[in-house]
N, C-alpha and C positions, 0 to 999 in steps of 0.2 A: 438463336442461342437460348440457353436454358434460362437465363436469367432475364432476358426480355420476357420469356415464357410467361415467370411465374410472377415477375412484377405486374405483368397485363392483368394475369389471371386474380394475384391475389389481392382486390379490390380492398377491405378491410385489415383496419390492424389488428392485428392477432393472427389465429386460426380462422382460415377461411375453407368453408365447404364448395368442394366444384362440384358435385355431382357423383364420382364415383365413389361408391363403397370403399372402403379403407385404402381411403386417400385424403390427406388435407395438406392445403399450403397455408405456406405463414410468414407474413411480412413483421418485420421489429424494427421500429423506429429509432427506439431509445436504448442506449446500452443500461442494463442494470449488473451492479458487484452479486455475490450470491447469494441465493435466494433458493428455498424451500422448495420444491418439486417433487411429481411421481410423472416419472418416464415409463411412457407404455411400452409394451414389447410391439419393438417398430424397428425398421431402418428409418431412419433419418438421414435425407442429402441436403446440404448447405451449397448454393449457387453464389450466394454471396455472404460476407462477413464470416466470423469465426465466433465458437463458443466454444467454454469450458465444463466440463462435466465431472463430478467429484463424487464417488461412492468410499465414504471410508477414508480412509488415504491415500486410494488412487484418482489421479488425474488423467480424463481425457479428453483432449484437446479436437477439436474436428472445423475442415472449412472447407473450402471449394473445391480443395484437392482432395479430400476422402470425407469418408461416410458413418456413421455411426451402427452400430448391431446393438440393439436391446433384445435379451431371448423372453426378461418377463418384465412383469409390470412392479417398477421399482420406485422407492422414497429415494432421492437425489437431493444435491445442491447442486445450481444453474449457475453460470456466467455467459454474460454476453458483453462479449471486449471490444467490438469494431461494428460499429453500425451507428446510423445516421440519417435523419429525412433526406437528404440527397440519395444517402448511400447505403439503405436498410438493411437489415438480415434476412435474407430469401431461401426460402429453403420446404420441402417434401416432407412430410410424415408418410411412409407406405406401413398398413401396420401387420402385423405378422399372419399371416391367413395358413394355419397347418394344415389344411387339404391339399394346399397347390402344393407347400413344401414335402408332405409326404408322397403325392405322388411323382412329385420328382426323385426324389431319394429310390423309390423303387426301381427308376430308370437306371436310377446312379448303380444300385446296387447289382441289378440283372445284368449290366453289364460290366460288374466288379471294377467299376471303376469310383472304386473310394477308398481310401488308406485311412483303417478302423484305427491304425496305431497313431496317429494323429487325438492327442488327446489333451485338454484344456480344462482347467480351474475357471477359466470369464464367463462371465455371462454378461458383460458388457465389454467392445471394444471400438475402433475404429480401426478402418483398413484403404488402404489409394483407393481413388474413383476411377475409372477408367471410362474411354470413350463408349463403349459398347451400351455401359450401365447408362448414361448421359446419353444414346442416341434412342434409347427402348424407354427413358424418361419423357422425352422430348417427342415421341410419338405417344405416348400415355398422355401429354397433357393437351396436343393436339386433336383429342377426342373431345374434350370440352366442349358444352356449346352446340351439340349433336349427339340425340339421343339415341340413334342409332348405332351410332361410329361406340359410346360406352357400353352398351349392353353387347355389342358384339365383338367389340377388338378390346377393349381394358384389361380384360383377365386376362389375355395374351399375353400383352405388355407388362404387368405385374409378374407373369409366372417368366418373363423374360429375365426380369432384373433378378428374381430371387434366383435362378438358372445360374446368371452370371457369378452372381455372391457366394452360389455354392461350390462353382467350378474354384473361387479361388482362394488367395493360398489361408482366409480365416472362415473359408465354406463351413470346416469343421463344426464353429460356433453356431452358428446358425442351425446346421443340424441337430444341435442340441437341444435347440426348442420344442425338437418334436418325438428327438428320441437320445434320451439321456443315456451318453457315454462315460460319466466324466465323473468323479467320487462327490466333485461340487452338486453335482446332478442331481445326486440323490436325496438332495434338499428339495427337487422342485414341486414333485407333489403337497409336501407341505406349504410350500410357499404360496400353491394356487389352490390350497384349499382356507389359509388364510384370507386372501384377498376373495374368495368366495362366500367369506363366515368372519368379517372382521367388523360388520355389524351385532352379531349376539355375542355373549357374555363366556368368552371362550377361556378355561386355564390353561395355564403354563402345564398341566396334567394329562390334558386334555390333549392339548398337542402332542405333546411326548407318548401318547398312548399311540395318535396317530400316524407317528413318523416312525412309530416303533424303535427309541431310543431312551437310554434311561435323560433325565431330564439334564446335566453335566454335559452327555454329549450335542444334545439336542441344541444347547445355549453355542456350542461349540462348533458344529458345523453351520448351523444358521447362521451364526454372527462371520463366518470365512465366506460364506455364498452372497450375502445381503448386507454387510459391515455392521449388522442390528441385532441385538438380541430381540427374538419374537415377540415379547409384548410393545416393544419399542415399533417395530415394525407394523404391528396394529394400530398403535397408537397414530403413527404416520398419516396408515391410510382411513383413519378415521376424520383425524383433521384437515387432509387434503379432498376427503369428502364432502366434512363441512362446508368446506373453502368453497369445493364449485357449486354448493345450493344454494351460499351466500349470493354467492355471484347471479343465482339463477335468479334470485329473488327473494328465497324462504327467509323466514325472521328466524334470528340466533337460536330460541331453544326449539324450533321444529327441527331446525339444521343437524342440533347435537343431537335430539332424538332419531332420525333418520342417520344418523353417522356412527349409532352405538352406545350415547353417551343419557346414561341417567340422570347424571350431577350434572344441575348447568353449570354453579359455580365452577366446580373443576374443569367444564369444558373451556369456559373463558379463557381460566390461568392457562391449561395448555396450549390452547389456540394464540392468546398473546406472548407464550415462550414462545411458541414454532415462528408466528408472522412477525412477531413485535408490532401490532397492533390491535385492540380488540377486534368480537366478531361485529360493533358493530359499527366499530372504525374503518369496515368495510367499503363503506358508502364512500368515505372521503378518499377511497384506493381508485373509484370507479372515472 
């Protein structure tokens, strides 16, 4: 079963690495209320426990029975409601690879079998897991552990699950990762040229000049695609960059230099609004 799979596999709490390229599993011991997050554009499958996901106002809920679509890489609030050292949270990160997804899409499309009028505002959702997606898992993670079996059959197995997720009925979404249908869409160059450039010293000008909107609209579609206005949104991934240098080892004002941030004092104050605890209250988090 999946869930024997990935308890075997995922040796460490946290994110664990097994070996294949965008792939990680991840055991959670301890439930936490929520809590600050950037969600990469991944599917996520949960084999065990349930979590809650919060962009904004919307809530998604995801567990054994379905799976999670992120198209990009987003500032989140986490819950994790049901988990336990007996009974942890087990679960995949597969993370979004557009080579495999577009050449699938070409298949889709030669053979006109895609319905373009299918059109969607998310860019995150949850949708059923089904056996197919859970058996092309379950032969993915039996590649472990043989370095043959990963460099030869893994990509298969990944380009199976993202096959199935497009055949179904929120495939749509995921298509948009790679080729934007959707008015929400039209945010996402902007969005990835932020997360590309949200280390220098970027204006609100700046972007508006890039997304080609006067700066009114600009605050306006961003904040419906992302729930953030754009400098908000920087701000995010600047501190959740911090976060993981801390974690990596870097002392607090190397972190905020490498993260964007000139002021350390202001980096503190933001850093202990975002965690409620300072950066170097870190230590006592470990």
């Amino acid at each position: 079963m999946l869930k024997e799979k990935i308890n075997k596999l995922a040796i460490n709490e946290g994110i664990n690495d097994i070996g294949i390229e965008g792939v990680e599993l991840f055991k959670i011991s301890t439930p936490y209320s929520k809590i600050n997050s950037v969600l990469p554009a991944s599917v996520c499958i949960l084999a065990q426990g349930s979590k809650n996901l919060y962009l904004g106002e919307e809530k998604y809920i995801y567990n054994k029975d379905s799976y999670l679509i992120s198209t990009l890489k987003m500032p989140v609030v986490a819950e994790l409601i049901d988990s336990s050292f007996e009974n942890p949270c087990l679960g995949v990160i597969i993370y979004l690879d557009s080579n495999i997804i577009s050449e699938l899409l070409r298949n889709f499309d030669e053979l006109k079998e895609w319905q373009l009028h299918k059109k969607t505002d998310l860019i995150i959702t949850t949708s059923p897991i089904n056996l197919t997606i859970e058996n092309s898992l379950e032969r993915l993670l039996d590649t472990v552990n043989n370095p043959m079996d990963i460099k030869v059959l893994s990509k298969s197995f990944i380009r199976e699950i993202f096959y199935e997720i497009l055949k179904s009925s929120d495939g749509h979404i995921l298509r948009n990762s790679v080729q934007h249908h959707t008015k929400v869409h039209e945010m996402v160059p902007t969005i990835k040229f932020l997360e590309q450039n949200f280390k220098n010293n970027i204006t609100i000008e700046e972007i508006a000049k890039f997304a080609s909107m006067s700066i009114p609209t600009l605050h306006k579609n961003f904040k419906k695609a992302t729930s953030l206005a754009p400098m908000q949104f920087i701000k995010q991934l600047r501190l959740h960059n911090a976060h993981s240098l801390l974690l990596s080892g870097y002392n607090a004002s190397n972190a905020a230099f490498e993260s964007g941030y000139t002021n350390s004092a202001q980096f503190s104050r933001e850093f202990k609004r975002l965690f409620s605890y300072s950066p170097r209250g870190i230590k006592n988090k470990l």
